[in-house]
C-alpha positions, 0 to 999 in steps of 0.5 A, a space after each residue: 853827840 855831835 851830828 853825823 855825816 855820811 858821804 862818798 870817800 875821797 882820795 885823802 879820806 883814805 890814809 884817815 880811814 887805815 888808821 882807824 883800829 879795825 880789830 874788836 873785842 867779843 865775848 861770843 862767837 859762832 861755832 861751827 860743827 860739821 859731822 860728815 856720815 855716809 850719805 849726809 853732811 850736816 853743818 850747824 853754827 851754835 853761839 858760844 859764850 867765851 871764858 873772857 873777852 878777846 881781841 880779834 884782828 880785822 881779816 884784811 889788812 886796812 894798809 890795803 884799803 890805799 891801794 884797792 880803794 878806787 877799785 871799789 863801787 862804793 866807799 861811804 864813810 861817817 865823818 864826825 866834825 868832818 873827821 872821818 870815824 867808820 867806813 861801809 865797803 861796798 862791791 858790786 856782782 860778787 852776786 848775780 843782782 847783789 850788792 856786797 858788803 866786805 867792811 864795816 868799820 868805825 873807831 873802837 871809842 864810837 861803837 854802840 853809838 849807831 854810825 855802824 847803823 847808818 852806814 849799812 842804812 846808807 849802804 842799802 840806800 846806794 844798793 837800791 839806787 843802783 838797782 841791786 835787789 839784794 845786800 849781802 854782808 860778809 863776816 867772821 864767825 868771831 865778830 858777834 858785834 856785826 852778827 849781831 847787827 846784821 840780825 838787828 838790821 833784818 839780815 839773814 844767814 844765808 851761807 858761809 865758806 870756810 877758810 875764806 880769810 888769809 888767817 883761815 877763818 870762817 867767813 859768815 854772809 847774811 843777806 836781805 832784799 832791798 825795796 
């Protein structure tokens, strides 16, 4: 697999980057169950196995990326040949001494190859040079892939909201400090 670099985005990066497919296919998901009795609430996400594997559409629309991008603190993305091939959205006080992560994203035919990996690694890298003492990553309950290797990475549940997205899902959010 030839090299991979991973620099700042630019402005002709972008039109490159909202093409790339953000959807993902998932055989798990994380189930929430909430029961609600006097007194006491009590929320608890299980892993669920699904009949088959599904496609799940990206919660924000990538045509959004053009227009918002030079609003961000941080866009890095992961060239292959000088192609671009994944991007790490970073924003900056979301949180009280945060840095935010709201995408992650790399082309279908190059996932499993560790460029996810080395993004969220150059992510932290720019956090800790701001001076950020925390990365904080958001997520649908239905991207086991990124559930996955945020736990991977050392990230931790640490809270969700739900109806966060505009299709209504859950929004996950795992966090890990940063030295």
């Amino acid at each position: 697999m030839p090299e991979i670099e991973i620099r700042p985005a630019v402005t002709a990066d972008i039109p490159l980057l909202v093409k790339i497919d953000h959807s993902y296919q998932t055989i798990y998901v994380w189930q929430m169950d909430r029961i609600i009795e006097e007194g006491q609430l009590s929320v608890n996400f299980r892993e669920i196995r699904l009949p088959r594997s599904v496609r799940v559409d990206y919660p924000y629309n990538p045509k959004d990326l053009s227009s918002e991008w030079n609003q961000q603190s941080a866009i890095l993305i992961a060239c292959m040949e000088a192609i671009p091939v994944g991007y790490v959205r970073v924003k900056e006080q979301v949180l009280p001494s945060s840095a935010w992560i709201s995408d992650l994203v790399v082309r279908p035919d190059l996932r499993r190859k560790g460029i996810a990996t080395g993004l969220l690694l150059a992510a932290q890298d720019w956090a800790f040079q701001h001076h950020w003492k925390r990365v904080v990553i958001e997520m649908q309950s239905k991207n086991f892939p990124a559930i996955r290797l945020s736990m991977k990475m050392g990230y931790e549940f640490c809270g969700y909201h739900d109806h966060y997205y505009s299709n209504q899902d859950i929004a996950l959010f795992f966090a890990r400090g940063i030295h």
